[in-house]
C-alpha positions in Angstrom: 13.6 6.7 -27.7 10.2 6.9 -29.7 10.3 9.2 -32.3 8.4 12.8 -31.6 4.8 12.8 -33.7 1.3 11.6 -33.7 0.5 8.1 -33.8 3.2 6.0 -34.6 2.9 2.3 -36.5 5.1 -0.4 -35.2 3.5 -3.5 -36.5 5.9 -6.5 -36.2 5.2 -9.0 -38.8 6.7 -11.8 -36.4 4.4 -11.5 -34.1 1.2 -11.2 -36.6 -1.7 -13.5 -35.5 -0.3 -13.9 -32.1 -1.4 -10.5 -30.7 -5.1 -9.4 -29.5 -6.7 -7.6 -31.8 -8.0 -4.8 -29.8 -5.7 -3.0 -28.4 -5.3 -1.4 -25.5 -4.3 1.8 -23.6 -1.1 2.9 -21.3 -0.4 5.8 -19.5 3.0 7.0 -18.2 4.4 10.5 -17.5 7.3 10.1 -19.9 8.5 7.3 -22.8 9.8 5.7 -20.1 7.1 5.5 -17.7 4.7 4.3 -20.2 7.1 1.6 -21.1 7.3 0.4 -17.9 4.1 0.8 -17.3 3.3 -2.0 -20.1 5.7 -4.1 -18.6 4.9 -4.7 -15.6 1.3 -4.4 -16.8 2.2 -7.1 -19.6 5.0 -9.3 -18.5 3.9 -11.8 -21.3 4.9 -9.2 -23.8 3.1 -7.4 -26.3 3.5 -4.9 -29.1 2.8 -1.5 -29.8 0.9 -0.6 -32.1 0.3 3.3 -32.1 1.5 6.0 -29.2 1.0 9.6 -29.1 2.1 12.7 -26.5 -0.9 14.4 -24.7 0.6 17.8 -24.5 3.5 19.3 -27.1 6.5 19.5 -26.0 9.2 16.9 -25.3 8.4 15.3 -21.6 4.7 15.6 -21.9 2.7 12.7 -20.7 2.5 9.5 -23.3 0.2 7.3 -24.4 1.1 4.0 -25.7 -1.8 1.6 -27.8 -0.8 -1.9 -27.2 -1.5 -5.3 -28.4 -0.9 -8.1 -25.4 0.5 -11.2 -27.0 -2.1 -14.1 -26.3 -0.8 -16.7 -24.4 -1.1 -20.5 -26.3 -1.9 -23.0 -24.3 1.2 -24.8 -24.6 3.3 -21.9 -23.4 1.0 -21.9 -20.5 1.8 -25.4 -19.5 5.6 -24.7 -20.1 5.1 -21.5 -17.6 3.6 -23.8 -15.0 5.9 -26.6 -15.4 8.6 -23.9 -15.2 7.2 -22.9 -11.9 6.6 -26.2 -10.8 10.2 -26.6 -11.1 11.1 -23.4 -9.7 8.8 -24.0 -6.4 10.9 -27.2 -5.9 7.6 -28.9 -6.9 6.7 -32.0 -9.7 4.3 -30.2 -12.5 1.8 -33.3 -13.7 0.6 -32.9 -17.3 0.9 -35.1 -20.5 4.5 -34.3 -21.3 6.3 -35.4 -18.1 6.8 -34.2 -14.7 9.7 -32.0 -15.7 9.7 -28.8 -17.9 11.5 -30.1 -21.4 15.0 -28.4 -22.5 15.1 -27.6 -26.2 18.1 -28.8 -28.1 19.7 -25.7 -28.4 21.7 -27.7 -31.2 19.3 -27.5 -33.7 17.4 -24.0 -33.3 20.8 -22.0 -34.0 20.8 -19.4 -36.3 24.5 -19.3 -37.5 26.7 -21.9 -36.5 29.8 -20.6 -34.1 33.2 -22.2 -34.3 32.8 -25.7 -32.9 34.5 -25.5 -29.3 37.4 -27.7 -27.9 35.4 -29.6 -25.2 38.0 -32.0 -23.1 37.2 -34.0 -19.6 38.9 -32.4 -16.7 40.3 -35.0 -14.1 37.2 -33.5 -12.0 34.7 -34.5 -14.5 34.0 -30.8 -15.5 33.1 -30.3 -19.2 35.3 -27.5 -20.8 34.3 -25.8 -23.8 35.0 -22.2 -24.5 33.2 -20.9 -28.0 34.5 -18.9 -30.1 32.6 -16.1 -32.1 32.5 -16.9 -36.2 33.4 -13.5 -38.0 31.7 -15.4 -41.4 28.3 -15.8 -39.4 26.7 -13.6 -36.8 26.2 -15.3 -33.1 24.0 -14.4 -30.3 25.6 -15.1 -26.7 23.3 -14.8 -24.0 23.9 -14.1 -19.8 21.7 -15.0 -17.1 22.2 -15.3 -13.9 21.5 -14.3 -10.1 21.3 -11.0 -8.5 24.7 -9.7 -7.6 26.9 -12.4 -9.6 28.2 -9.9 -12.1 26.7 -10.6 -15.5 27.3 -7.1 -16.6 30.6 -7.1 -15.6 31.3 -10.9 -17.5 29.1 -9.7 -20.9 31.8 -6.3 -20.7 34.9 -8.2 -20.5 34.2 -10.2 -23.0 33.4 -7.3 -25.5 36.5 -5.8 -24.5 38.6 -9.1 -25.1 36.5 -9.8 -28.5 36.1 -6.3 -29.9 38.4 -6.4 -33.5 39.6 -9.7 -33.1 39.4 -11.4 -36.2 37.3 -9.0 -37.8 34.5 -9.3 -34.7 32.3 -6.9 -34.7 30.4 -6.2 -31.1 27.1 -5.0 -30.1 25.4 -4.9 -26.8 21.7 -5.6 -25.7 20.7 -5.2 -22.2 17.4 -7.2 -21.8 15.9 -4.9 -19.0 14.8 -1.0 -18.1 17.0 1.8 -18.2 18.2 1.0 -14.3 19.7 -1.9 -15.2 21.4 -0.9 -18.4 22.6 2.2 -16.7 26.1 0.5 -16.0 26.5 -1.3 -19.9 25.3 1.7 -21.0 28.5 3.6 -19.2 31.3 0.7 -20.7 29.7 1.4 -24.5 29.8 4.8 -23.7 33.6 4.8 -23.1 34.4 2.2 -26.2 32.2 3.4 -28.7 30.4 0.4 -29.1 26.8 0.5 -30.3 24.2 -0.6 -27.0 20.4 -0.7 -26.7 18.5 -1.3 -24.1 15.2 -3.8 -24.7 12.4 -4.2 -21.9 10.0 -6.7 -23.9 10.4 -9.9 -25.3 9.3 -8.5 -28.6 11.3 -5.3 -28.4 14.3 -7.6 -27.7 14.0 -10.0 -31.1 13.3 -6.4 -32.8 16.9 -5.1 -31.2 18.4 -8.2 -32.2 17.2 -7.7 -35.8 18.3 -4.1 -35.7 21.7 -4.9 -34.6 22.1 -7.6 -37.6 24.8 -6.1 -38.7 27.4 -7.4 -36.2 29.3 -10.7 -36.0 28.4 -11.2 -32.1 25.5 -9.6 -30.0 26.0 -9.9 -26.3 22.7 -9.9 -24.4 22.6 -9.0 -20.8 20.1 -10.5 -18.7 18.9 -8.3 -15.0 19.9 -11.0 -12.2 17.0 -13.4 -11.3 17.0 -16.1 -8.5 15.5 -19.6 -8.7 12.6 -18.2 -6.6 11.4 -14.8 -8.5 8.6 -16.8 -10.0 6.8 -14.9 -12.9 9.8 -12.5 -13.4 12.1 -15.9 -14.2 9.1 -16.8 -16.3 9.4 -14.0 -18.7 12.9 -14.4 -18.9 12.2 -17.8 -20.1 10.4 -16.1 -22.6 12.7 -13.6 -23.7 15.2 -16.2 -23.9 13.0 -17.9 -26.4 12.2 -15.1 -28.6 16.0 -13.8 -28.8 16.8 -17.5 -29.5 20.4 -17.5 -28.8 23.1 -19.5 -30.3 25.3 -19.9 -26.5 23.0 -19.0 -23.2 25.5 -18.7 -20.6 24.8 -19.1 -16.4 26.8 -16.9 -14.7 27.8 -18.0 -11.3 29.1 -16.7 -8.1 32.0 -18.8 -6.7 31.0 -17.6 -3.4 28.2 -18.7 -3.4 27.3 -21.7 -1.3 26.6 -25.6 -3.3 22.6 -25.8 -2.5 22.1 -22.0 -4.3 24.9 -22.8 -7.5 23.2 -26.3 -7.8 19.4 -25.0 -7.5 20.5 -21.9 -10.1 22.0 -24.4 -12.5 19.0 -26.3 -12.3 16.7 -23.8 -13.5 19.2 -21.9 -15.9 19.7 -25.6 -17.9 15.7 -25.5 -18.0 15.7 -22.2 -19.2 18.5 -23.1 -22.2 21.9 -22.5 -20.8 24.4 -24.5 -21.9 27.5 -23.3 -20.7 28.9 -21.9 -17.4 30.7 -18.6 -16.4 32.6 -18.4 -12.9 33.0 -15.0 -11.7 33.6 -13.5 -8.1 36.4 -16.1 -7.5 38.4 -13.6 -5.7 35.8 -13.8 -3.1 35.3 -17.5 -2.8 37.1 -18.8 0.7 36.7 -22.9 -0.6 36.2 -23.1 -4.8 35.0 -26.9 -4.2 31.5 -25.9 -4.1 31.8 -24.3 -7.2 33.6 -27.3 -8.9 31.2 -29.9 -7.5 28.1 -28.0 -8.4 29.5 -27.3 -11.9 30.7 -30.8 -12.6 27.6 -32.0 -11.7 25.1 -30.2 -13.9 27.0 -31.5 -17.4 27.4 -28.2 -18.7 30.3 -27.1 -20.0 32.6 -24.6 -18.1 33.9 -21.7 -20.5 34.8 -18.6 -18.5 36.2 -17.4 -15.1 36.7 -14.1 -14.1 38.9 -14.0 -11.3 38.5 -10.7 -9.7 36.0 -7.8 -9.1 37.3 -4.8 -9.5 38.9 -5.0 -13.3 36.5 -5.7 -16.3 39.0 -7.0 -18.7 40.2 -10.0 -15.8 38.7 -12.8 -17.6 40.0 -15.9 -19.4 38.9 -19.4 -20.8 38.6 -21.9 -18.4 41.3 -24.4 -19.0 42.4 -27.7 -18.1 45.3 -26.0 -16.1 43.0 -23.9 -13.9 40.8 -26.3 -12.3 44.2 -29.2 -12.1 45.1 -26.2 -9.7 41.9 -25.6 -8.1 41.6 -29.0 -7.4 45.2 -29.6 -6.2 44.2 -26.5 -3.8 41.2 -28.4 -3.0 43.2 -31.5 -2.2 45.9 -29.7 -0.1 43.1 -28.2 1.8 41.1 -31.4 2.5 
């Protein structure tokens, strides 16, 4: 909520030398509205820089002063690339024909606790990290519409919150419709959520939220062919700079989707996997194969729909039986 007065400073010094340097001017008919508004007007982010009501009173129309961020040319190449990759297409330029994926390894903030990773007898990659009470980490979930990233990102507060001196907070990178139902699981805990629309406003949150030991960030549900909007996730993604970026998938979904989504979630950062909906898979060997194929490691399955808390490391044991189902099966 912005606070209630005249013109309002909210410089960021992160982004100074990055922004235009005139700003300008966005209308909405509440806070809301007018954040919105510069959303979808801005996708590429931007910062405000001054806003002011129209009328007194609280719900009067707002007005926002905002600074676009300017676009470098080399983000502009990695957003083509992207979509190059997205469309199915081969981008040309001077870096390659494929858009590159940062070593996550070396941009972390904090270090977590190094995870167990083992070879599974299907060649899936297990590794299930572990929040590091001594450092704070940043876990991050994208994934498609539908596949229940909400729903992962609140069972794992639940099964992290005060163990080992873990501290939670919640982020949900996305307007006030899609935080609506993280909104309602802090409500009933207690635990401290904010909702961030911008990529900006989501590094700012980030910073706000300092304070705790492990910030899960919930991503809105984005397919491999939303184009811009997967764009400016990319870019959030980047800004927020995550220590684990997790791709939730739908079991029931069919191989060609979980392999093209794993495609473009690796290119986006994730390096990690979370299986949820597997209640509602009729055959998991999709699921396996698409998984085992991509080289990221498996970490999470959350086995049914209707409970939050049913969630539990993916271990050795559960896909020996997946795969024994698969055999009896084939």
């Amino acid at each position: 909520m912005i606070a209630k007065s005249a013109w309002k400073r909210s410089i960021h010094p992160h982004l100074e030398g990055e922004a235009v340097t005139e700003p300008t001017r966005c209308f909405g008919r509440s806070e809301r509205h007018a954040l919105q508004q510069a959303h979808h007007r801005f996708p590429g982010g931007f910062e405000i820089v001054g806003w002011k009501r129209l009328r007194n009173g609280f719900g009067s129309p707002v007005e926002l002063a905002l600074r676009p961020i300017r676009v470098s040319l080399s983000r502009e190449r990695a957003r083509l690339r992207l979509l190059a990759c997205v469309n199915g297409l081969q981008a040309s330029g001077h870096h390659g024909s494929t858009l590159h994926q940062p070593d996550h390894r070396a941009t972390h903030r904090t270090p977590i606790e190094p995870p167990t990773s083992t070879q599974s007898d299907s060649h899936v990659v297990l590794a299930t990290p572990q929040p590091n009470p001594a450092g704070q980490a940043v876990w991050a979930f994208v994934g498609s519409p539908g596949s229940g990233v909400t729903r992962v990102v609140a069972g794992l507060a639940q099964r992290f919150q005060g163990r080992d001196r873990c501290t939670i907070g919640l982020i949900s990178a996305g307007d006030e419709t899609h935080a609506h139902d993280l909104r309602s699981f802090a409500d009933a805990t207690g635990l401290p959520m904010h909702a961030a629309i911008s990529a900006a406003s989501l590094a700012e949150t980030a910073a706000w939220l300092g304070h705790r030991s492990l910030l899960l960030v919930d991503f809105p549900g984005i397919g491999p062919r939303d184009g811009d909007r997967l764009v400016a996730q990319a870019r959030s993604l980047e800004c927020l700079a995550a220590t684990v970026t997790f791709a939730v998938l739908a079991a029931d979904a069919d191989a060609v989707a979980l392999e093209r989504q794993l495609q473009v979630y690796s290119r986006m950062g994730a390096t990690h996997i979370v299986l949820s909906r597997v209640d509602l898979a009729a055959r998991l060997e999709p699921a396996i194969g698409a998984i085992a194929a991509s080289g990221l490691a498996f970490a999470w399955v959350t086995h049914g729909t209707s409970e939050i808390g049913d969630l539990s490391p993916a271990s050795q044991e559960w896909v020996d039986r997946a795969t024994d189902r698969l055999g009896a099966r084939s």
